[in-house]
C-alpha positions as CSV (number, residue, x, y, z in Angstrom):
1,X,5.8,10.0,-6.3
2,X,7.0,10.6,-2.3
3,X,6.7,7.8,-0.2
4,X,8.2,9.4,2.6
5,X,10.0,11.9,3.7
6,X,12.8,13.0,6.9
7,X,13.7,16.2,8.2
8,X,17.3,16.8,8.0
9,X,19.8,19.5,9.2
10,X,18.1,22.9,9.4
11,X,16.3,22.9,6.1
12,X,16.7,20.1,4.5
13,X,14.7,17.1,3.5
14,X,15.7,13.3,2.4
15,X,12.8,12.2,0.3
16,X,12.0,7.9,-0.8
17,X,10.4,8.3,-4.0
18,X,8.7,5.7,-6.1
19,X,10.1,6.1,-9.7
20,X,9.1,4.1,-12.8
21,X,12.3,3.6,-14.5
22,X,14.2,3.5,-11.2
23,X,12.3,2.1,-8.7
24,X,12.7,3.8,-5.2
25,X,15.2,6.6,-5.1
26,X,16.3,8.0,-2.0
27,X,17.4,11.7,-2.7
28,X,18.0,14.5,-0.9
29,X,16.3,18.0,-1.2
30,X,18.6,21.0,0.0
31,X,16.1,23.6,1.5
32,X,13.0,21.3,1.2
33,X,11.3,22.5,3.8
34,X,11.7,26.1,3.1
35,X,11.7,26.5,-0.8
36,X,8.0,27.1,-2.6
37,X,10.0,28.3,-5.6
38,X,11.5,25.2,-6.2
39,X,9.6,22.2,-5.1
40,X,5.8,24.0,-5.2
41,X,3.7,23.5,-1.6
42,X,3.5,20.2,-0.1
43,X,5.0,18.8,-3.6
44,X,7.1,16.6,-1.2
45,X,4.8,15.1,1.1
46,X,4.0,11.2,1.5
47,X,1.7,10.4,-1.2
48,X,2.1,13.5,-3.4
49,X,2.4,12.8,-7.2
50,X,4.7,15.8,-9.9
51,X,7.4,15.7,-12.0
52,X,10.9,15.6,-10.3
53,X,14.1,16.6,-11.4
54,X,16.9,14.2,-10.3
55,X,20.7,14.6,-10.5
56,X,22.2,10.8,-9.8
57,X,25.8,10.5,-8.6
58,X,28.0,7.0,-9.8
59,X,28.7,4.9,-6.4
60,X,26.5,7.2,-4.4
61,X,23.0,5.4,-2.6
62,X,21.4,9.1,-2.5
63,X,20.3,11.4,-5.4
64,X,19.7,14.9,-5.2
65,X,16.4,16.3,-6.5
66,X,16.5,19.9,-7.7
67,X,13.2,20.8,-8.0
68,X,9.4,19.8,-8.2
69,X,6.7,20.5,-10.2
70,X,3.1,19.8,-10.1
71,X,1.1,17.4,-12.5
72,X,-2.1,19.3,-13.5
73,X,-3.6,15.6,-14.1
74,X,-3.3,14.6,-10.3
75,X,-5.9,15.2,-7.8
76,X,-4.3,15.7,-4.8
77,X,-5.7,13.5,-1.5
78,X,-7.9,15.3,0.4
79,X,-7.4,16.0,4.1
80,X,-9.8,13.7,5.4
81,X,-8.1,12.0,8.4
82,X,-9.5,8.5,7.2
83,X,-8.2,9.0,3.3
84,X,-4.8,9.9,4.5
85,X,-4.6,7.2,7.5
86,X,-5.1,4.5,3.9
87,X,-3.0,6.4,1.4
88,X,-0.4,5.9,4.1
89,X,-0.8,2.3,4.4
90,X,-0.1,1.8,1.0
91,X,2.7,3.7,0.8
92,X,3.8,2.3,3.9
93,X,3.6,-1.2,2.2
94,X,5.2,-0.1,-1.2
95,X,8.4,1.5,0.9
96,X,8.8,-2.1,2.8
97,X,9.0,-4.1,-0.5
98,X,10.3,-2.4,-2.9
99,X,13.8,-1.8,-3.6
100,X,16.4,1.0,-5.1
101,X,17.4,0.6,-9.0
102,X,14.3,-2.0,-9.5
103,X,12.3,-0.4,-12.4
104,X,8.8,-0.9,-10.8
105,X,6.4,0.8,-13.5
106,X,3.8,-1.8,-12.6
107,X,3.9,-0.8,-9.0
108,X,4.1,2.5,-10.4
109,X,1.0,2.4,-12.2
110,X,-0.8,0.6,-9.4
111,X,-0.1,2.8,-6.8
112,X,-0.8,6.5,-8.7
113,X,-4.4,4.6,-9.8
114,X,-5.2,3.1,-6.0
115,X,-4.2,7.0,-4.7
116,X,-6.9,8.6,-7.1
117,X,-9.3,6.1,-6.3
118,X,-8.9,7.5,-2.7
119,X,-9.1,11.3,-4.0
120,X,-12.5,10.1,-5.5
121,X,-13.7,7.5,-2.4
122,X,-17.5,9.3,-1.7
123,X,-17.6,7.5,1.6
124,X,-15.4,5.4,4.5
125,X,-16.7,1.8,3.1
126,X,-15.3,2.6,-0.5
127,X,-11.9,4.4,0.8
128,X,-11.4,1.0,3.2
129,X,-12.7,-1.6,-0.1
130,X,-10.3,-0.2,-2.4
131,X,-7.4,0.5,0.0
132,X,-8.2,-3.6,0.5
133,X,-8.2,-4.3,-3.6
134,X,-5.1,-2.4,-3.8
135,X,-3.6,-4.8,-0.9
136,X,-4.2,-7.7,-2.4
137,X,-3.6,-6.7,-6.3
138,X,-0.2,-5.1,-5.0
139,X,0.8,-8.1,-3.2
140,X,0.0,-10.4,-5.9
141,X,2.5,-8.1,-8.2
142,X,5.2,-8.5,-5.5
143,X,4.7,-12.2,-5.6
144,X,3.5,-12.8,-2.2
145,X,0.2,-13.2,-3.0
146,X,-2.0,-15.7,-0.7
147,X,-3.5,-18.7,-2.5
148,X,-7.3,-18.2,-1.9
149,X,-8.9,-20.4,-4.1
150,X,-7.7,-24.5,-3.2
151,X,-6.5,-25.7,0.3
152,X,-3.4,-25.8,1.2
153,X,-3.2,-29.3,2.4
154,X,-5.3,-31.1,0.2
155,X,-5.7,-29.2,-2.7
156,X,-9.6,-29.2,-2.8
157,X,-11.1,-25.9,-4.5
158,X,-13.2,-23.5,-2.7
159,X,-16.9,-23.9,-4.0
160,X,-20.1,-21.6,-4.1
161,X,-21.4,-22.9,-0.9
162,X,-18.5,-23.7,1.5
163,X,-18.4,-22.5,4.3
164,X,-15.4,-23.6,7.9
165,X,-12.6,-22.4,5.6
166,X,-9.7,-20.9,7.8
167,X,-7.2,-18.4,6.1
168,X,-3.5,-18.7,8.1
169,X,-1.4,-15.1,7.2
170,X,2.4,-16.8,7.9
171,X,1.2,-19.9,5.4
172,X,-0.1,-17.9,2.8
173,X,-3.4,-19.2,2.0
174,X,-6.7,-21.5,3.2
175,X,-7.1,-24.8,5.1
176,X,-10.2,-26.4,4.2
177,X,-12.8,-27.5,7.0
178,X,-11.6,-31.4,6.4
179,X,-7.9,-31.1,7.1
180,X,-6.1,-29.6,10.2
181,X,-4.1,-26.9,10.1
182,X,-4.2,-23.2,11.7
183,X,-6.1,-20.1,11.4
184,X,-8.9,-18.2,11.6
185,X,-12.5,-18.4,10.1
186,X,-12.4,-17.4,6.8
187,X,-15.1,-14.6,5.4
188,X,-17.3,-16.9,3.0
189,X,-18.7,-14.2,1.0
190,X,-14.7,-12.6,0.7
191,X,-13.5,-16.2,-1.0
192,X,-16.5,-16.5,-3.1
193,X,-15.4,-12.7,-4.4
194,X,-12.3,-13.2,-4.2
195,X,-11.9,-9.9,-2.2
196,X,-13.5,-7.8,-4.6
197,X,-17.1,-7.0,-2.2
198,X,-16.5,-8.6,1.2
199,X,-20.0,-8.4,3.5
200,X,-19.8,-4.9,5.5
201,X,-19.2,-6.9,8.5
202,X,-16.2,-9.4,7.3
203,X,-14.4,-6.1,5.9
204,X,-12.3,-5.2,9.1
205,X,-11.3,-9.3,9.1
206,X,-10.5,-9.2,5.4
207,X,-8.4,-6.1,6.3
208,X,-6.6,-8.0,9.1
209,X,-5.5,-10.8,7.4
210,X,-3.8,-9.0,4.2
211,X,-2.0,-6.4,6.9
212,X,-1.3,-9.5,8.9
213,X,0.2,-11.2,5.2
214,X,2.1,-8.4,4.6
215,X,3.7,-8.1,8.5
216,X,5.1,-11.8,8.1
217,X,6.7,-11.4,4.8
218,X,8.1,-7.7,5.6
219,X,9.3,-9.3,9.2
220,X,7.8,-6.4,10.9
221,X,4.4,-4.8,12.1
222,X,3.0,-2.0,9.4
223,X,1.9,1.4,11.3
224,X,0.0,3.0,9.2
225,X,-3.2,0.5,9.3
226,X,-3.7,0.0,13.0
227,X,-4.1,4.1,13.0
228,X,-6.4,3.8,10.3
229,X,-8.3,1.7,12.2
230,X,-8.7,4.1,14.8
231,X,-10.2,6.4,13.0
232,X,-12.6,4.0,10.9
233,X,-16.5,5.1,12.2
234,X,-16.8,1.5,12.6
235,X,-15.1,-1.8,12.8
């Protein structure tokens, strides 16, 4: 699938696809931008999904790909400003952690699933819950996962009925309310779920703290959530 792709020279395109046998491949697409024939319409946008025809050179960081062609089995994302704004986000957040000549057909898999759960989102609240599930399951994959069930200075697990937990992005996890340590309140009914239904109103601080997560261990901010975010019909 594309991740992303940059104009170059006059016609040209250099395309970051996520491959499962190869990882991310960076390859370059002579007359991208102008040939239907060979690489369909919009076959090499960010988030598009086809079979791609790759010609890998020894010693050289950038394949070429030859030509594109569309996977009757993929729905395509639909132009809502809101589904794209998330699809982007996660492939924003795939792009910053993977790397070329991994093999990442668990990535892979998780990504081309979390995209046609998007396709297929009736509403806002769903696209925003599983672009949220896909955060934290992909995270967890890359192995930088928060711990969300025990404290981080004491241990103690997270029962039924706590509540003055405070989740901390840059140390990965939960302080309970008996030790010190930073952080922010902690949605009660998110750590009870484990992320899987946050409360409508702790969703926009769920979402915070895995972008946040994902900012500290990448080293930079991620774009493609804070203009989500601008677009969401509420917080």
């Amino acid at each position: 699938m594309a991740l992303t792709s940059v104009n170059y020279r006059e016609a040209d395109l250099i395309v970051t696809f996520l491959t499962r046998e190869l990882g991310l491949v960076n390859a370059l697409a002579r007359h991208g931008r102008r040939s239907r024939r060979r690489f369909g319409g919009g076959l090499l946008s960010p988030g598009a999904m086809a079979w791609y025809y790759f010609t890998l050179k020894p010693q050289s960081s950038l394949a070429f790909v030859e030509k594109a062609e569309e996977n009757p089995r993929v729905r395509r994302l639909p132009p809502d400003p809101v589904i794209q704004a998330l699809a982007a986000f996660a492939l924003e957040l795939v792009r910053g952690f993977e790397r070329p000549q991994n093999p990442a057909p668990s990535v892979f898999s998780l990504l081309s699933r979390h995209l046609n759960h998007l396709a297929e989102a009736p509403d806002e609240r769903s696209a925003r819950q599983a672009a949220l599930n896909f955060s934290i399951k992909y995270l967890h994959l890359a192995g930088f996962g928060p711990a969300l069930t025990a404290c981080l200075a004491c241990g103690g697990p997270v029962g039924p009925e706590d509540s003055g937990w405070r989740w901390h992005p840059a140390s990965g996890g939960l302080y309970c309310p008996r030790c010190p340590g930073p952080g922010r309140p902690a949605p009660r009914s998110f750590l009870v779920s484990l992320g899987e239904a946050p409360e409508p109103s702790e969703l926009a601080e769920a979402e915070a703290f895995f972008e946040d997560l994902a900012a500290h261990q990448l080293g930079r901010p991620l774009k493609a959530l804070a203009a989500a975010r601008r677009l969401f019909s509420r917080p």
